[in-house]
Structures are given as structure tokens and as C-alpha cells.
C-alpha positions in Angstrom: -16.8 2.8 -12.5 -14.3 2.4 -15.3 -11.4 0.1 -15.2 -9.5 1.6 -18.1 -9.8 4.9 -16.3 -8.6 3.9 -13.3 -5.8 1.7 -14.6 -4.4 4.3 -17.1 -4.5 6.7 -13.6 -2.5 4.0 -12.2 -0.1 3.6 -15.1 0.5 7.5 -15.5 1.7 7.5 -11.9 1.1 10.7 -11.5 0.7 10.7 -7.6 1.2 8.6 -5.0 -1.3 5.8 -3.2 -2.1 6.7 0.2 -2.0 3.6 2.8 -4.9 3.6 4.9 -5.2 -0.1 5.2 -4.0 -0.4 9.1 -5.4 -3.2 10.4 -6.4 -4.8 14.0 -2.5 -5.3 15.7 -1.9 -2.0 14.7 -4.9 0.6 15.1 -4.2 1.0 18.5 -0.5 2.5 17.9 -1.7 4.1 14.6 -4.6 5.9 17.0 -1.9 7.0 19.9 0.1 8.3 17.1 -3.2 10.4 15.9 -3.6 11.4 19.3 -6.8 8.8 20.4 -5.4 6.7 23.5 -6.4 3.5 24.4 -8.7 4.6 27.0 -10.9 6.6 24.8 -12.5 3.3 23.8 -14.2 0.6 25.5 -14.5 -2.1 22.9 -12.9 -3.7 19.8 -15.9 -2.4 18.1 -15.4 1.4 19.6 -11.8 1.7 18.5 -12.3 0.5 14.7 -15.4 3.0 14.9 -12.7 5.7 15.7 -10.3 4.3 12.8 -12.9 4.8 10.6 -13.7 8.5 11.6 -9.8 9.1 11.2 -9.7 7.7 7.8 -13.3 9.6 6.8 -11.4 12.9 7.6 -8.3 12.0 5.8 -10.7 11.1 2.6 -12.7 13.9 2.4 -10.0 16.3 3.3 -9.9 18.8 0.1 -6.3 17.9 -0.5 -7.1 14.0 -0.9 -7.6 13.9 -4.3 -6.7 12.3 -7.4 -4.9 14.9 -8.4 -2.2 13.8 -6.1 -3.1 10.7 -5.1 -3.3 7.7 -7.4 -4.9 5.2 -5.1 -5.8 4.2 -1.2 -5.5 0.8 0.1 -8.1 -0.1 2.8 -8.9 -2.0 5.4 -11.7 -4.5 4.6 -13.6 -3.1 7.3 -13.1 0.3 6.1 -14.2 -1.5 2.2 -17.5 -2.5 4.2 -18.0 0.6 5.8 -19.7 4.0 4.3 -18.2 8.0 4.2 -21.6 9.8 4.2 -23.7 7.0 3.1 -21.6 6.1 0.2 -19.8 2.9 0.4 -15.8 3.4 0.9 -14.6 2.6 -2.4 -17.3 4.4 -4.5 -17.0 7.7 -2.4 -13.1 7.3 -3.0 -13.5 7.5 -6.7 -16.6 9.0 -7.6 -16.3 12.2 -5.1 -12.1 12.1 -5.0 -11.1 10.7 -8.3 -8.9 8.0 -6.3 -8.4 4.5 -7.3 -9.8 2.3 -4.3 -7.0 -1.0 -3.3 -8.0 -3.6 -0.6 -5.3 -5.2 1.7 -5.8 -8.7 1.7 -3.4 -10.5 3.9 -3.7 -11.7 7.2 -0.5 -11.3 9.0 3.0 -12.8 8.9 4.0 -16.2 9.8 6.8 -16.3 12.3 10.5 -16.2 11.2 11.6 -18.9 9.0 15.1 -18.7 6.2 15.2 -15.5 7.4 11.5 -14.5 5.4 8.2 -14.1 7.4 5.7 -15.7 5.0 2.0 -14.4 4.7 -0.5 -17.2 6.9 -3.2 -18.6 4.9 -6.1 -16.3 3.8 -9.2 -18.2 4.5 -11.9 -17.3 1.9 -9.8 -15.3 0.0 -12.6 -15.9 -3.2 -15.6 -14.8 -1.7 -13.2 -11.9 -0.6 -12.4 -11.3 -3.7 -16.0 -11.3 -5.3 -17.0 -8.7 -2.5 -14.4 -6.5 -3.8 -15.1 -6.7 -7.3 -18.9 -6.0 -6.4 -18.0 -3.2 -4.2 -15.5 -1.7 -6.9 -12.2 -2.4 -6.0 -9.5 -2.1 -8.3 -6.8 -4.0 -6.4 -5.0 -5.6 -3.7 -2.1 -5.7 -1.5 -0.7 -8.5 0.3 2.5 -8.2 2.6 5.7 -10.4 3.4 8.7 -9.5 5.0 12.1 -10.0 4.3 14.8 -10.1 7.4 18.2 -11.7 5.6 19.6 -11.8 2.1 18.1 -15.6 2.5 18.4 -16.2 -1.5 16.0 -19.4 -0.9 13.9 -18.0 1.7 13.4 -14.4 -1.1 12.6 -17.1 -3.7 9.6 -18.6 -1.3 8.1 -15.6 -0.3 8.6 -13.6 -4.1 6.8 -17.6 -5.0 4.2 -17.0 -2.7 3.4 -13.6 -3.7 3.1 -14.6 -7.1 1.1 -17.7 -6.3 -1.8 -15.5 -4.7 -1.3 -13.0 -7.1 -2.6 -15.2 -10.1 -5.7 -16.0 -7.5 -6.0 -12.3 -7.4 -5.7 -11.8 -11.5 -8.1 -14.4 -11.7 -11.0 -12.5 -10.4 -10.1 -9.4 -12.8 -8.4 -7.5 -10.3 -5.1 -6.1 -9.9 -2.4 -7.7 -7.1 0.2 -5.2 -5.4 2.8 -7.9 -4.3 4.8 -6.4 -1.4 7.8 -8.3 -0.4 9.1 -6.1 2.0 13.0 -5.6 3.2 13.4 -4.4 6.4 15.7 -1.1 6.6 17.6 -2.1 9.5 19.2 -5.8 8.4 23.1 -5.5 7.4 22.8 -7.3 4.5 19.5 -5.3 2.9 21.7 -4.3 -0.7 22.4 -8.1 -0.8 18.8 -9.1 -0.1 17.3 -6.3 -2.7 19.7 -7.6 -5.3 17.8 -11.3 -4.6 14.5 -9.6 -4.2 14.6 -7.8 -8.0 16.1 -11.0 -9.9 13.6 -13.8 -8.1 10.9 -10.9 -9.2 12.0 -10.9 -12.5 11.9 -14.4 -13.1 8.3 -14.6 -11.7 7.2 -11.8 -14.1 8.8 -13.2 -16.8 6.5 -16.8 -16.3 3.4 -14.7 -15.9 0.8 -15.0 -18.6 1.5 -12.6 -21.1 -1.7 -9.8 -20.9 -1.5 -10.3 -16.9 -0.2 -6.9 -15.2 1.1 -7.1 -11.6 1.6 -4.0 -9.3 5.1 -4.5 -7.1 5.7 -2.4 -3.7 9.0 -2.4 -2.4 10.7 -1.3 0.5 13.5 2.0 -0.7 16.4 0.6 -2.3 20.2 1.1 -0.8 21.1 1.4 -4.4 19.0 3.8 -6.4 17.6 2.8 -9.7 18.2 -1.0 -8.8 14.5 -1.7 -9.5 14.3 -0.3 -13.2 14.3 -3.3 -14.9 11.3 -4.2 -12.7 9.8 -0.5 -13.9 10.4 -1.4 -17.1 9.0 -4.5 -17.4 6.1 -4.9 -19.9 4.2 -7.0 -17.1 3.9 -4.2 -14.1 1.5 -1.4 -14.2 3.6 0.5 -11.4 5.7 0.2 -8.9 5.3 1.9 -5.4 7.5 2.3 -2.2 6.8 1.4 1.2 8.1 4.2 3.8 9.3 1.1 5.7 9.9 3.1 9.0 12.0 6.1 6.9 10.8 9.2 8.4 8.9 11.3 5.9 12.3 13.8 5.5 14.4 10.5 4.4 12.1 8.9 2.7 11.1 11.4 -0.2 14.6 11.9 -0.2 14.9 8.3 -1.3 12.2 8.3 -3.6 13.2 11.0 -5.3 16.6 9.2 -6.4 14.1 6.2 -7.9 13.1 7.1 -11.5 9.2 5.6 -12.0 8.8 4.7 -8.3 6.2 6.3 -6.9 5.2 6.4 -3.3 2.6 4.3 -1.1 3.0 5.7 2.5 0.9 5.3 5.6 2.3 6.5 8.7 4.3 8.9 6.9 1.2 10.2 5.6 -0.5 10.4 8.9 2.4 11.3 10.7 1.8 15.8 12.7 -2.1 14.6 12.0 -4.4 14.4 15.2 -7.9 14.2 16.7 -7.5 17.3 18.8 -6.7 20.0 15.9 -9.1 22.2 13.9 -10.5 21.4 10.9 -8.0 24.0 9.5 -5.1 22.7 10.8 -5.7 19.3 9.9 -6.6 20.0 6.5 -3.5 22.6 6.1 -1.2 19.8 8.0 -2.3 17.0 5.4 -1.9 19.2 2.5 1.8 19.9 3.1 2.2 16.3 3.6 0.6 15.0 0.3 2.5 18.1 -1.5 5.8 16.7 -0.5 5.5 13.2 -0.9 3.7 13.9 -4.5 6.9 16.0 -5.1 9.3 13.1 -4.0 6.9 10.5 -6.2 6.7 13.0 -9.9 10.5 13.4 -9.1 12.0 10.6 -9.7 
């Protein structure tokens, strides 16, 4: 599995990554929304089982491909899990030409300088080695950002960082996803914080270390070029953020270089109940538009 392959893939940004990395808190409402209810399962162990049937039909859907799609992030249980006796990440690249991602974090801290801080990740090395050995390409950890708090953005884009350099340490690539939320009144202050704390981080990093950045749709377009631009970030993705599909490749489209990294927006008109045909058809259209919305910009 070749690293330079997959990173020039990456770098052309030709695509979008699909996010399929949903993990315990929220596969029950991501399998409602797919049409599974809570009652269809009778254990923990059932409903990740169903997860991972959804996510085996998204992947070998003959629309998921790299044509379209960069990269997927996963779940680690979906990383430790097979599609047709392949292991995840190897099926996702060797049989679709898409560059395998593993989410990392482990939830939000509560509310603090108006961030919410990632919580510890316990074992994050040995992690890390089982992604490397498993063929992983990169991860993606999440914080979230609730205020234009310019000290409580500069401790969370310092966090991010911090982990990141973990991350680059075992020869993989870090998505670091400080994430505005769309419905704050002061979210074109905050982004204007979020960008400049960025740069300064990118700007200490080791020169020949390349970070990935995914950010939440900007008020203002084309405020995150000089993060695009920046000799020290392989590409930069958007999060849907709760933007229906409609308003979010709307969005996208306005932000030269920015690609897309969508999960519910991906899933969303998918379910359990429909045909092969209609699923496949249904996911289709859906990676067409949000490819358009990501070549766009």
C-alpha cells in the first residue's frame, strides 16, 4: 500500500472524504436516521453489528470510489472489522481506490472558555501502531468551538496540535478538526480566531511535517486560503456541521481548495428498507453533488 499514492490522491483533492467514523453516542440516531430503530437490536454488540453492515453497503456501493471520494474516516471498530474477509482499510483502497482515515478521539470535555476540549486518549500509541499495521493513512480528532473565546480557540487549536505531532510521530497524517458550531452569534468572530491561532501553530511545525485541517463552512468565504495555501497542509476539508446537504455544497462551492468531508449529509434519503437499486442510485446522486460542490470551489 503506497503512501505516496495515497498522499498525492489526498493533495490533488480531487473528491471529497466520506465520514463514516460515527461512533457509540451516536450510532443509535445515525441508525434511526437509516431507518434501523432501536428495537431492532438487543445488545451493544447487535447494533455496532448493524453499523457495520450499513457502512459495508455504503463501501462497496459502485459509486464509492476513488474517483470521487478521496478518503473515509472510520470508526476503530469498523478499522478492526472485515468487508468480505478483507480488513476495512485494505478493502477501502485496494478494491475502491479510497484513502482509509481513523477517528481517534474520545469525546468532548464539558464546556469550558466557551471550547469543549477533546478528553484524554488513553493508549493513543499502541492505537496508533495498530493503524499503521492495518494501513491507515490518517486521523481525525474533534474539538468544538461554542464562542469567539480568543483564549479558549488558542487551547483547543494548542491541543490539536499537541496530539497532532503524537500523530506525525508514528508516520501518519493528523486531520485536526476544531469545529465552530453554525448556530453561535459570534461564529465570523470566532473563525477569524480559529484561522490566525492555526496559522501560528503551522507556522512552529517542523518544516517536512504536513497536517490535514477540517473546518466547519466559513461565514466569510475564502477566509481559510491562507490556511490552503500554506506549505505545511496537505488539504483542507469541511465539516457539514448540521448544514443540510442543499446549503452545504452551496457553501463549499464558494471555498476555493476546500473540499468536503461529510457524514450525515452523505447518508442522509439512505435506508435499510430500499432495494439494492435504490440505494445504490440514492448514494450516487449524493456523492455526485457533493463531489460537484468539492471540484468547484
Amino acid at each position: 500500500m503506497s503512501k505516496d499514492t495515497q498522499a498525492d490522491q489526498v493533495r490533488a483533492a480531487q473528491g471529497f472524504i466520506a465520514a463514516l467514523d460515527q461512533s457509540g453516542g451516536s450510532t443509535p440516531k445515525a441508525l434511526a436516521l437509516y431507518g434501523v430503530q432501536e428495537d431492532a437490536y438487543g445488545s451493544e454488540a447487535e447494533m455496532f453489528d448493524m453499523m457495520h453492515a450499513m457502512r459495508a453497503r455504503i463501501i462497496k456501493s459502485p459509486a464509492f470510489t476513488g474517483e470521487k471520494i478521496v478518503g473515509a474516516i472510520l470508526f476503530e471498530m469498523t478499522m478492526d472489522r472485515d468487508i468480505d474477509g478483507t480488513p476495512t482499510a485494505t478493502y477501502l483502497w485496494e478494491q475502491r481506490k479510497v484513502v482509509p482515515f481513523l477517528k481517534v478521539d474520545k469525546g468532548l470535555e464539558d464546556e469550558a472558555d466557551g471550547v469543549r476540549l477533546m478528553k484524554p486518549i488513553p493508549d493513543l500509541d499502541a492505537t496508533l501502531e495498530k493503524a499503521v499495521s492495518k494501513g491507515i493513512f490518517g486521523t481525525k480528532m474533534r474539538s468544538v468551538i461554542d464562542a469567539a473565546s480568543e483564549s479558549g480557540i488558542a487551547a483547543i487549536v494548542a491541543q490539536q496540535f499537541e496530539i497532532g505531532k503524537q500523530i506525525l510521530s508514528h508516520g501518519l497524517i493528523p486531520i485536526i478538526e476544531p469545529e465552530v458550531t453554525i448556530s453561535i452569534a459570534d461564529k465570523a468572530e470566532a473563525e477569524v480566531m480559529l484561522r490566525d491561532a492555526i496559522l501560528k501553530e503551522l507556522d512552529a511545525l517542523e518544516d517536512g511535517k504536513e497536517v490535514m485541517l477540517k473546518l466547519t463552512l466559513p461565514e466569510e468565504a475564502n477566509l481559510y486560503q491562507p490556511l490552503v495555501d500554506h506549505p505545511k497542509v496537505m488539504c483542507v476539508v469541511a465539516l457539514s456541521g448540521g448544514y443540510a446537504r442543499d446549503e452545504a455544497n452551496a457553501r463549499l462551492a464558494k471555498n476555493t481548495g476546500i473540499i468536503a468531508s461529510f457524514s450525515r449529509a452523505l447518508t442522509e434519503g439512505l435506508s435499510a428498507q430500499q432495494a439494492d437499486a435504490d440505494f445504490d442510485a440514492t448514494l450516487a446522486e449524493t456523492i455526485g453533488s457533493v463531489h460537484a460542490a468539492s471540484v468547484a470551489g
